[in-house]
N, C-alpha and C positions, 0 to 999 in steps of 0.2 A: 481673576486677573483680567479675563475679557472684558466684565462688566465694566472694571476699572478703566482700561484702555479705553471702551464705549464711550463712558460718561466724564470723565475729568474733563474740563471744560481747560482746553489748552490755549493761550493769549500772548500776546504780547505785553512784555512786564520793563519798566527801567528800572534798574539800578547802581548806583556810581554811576551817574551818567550815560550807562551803557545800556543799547538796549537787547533784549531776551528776548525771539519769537519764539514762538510755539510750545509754551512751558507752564509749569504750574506752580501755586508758592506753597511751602508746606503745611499752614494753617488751611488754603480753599481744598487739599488733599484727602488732610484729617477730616474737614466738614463731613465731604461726603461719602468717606469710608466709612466713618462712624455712621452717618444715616443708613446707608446701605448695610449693615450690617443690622443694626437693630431693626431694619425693616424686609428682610428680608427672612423667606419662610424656613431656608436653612436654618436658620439660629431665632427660631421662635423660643426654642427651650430655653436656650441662654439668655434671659432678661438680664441678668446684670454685666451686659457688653460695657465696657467704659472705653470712652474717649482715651487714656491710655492703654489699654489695649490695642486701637485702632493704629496710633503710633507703632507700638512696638511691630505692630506687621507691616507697615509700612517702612521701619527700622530693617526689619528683614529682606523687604523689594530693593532698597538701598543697597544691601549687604550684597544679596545675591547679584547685582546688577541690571535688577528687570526695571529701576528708574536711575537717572545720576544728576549729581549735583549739576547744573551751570557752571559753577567753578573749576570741574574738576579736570580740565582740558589744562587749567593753566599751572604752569611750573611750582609754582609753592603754594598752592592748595595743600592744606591740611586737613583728614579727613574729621568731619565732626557727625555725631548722632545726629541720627532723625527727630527732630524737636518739633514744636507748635509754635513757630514762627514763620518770619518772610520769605526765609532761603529758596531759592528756586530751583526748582527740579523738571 
């Protein structure tokens, strides 16, 4: 999780108009969970890491609330799975 906090490359994002400081989308998330994991000496064993996997643990940082949606401040937010799209976190 440190690594993660380290390196997510956190930015300023628009969406609807509105803009997001300091945040990441969940495709640039996945990118480099996934690299980090497949390059990293903990999980040399595990060659077949896949890009969903990388999701589903990031689905769990969601859950747990170690990241949050941008959304999720506002009144009728509904929550939705951690997916490989733009959503911002």
């Amino acid at each position: 999780m440190h690594s993660f906090y380290a390196n997510v490359t956190l930015k300023k994002h628009w969406r609807n108009f509105r803009t997001y400081q300091e945040c990441f989308a969940a495709s640039e998330a996945i990118d480099w969970l996934f690299g980090y994991l497949k390059s990293s000496s903990n999980f040399k064993a595990h060659t077949s890491i896949t890009r969903q996997q990388a999701i589903q643990l990031l689905q769990i940082f969601l859950k747990e609330k170690i990241i949050e949606d941008v959304r999720a401040s506002h009144e009728k937010y509904v929550f939705k799975p951690f997916s490989d799209d733009d959503r911002l976190y």
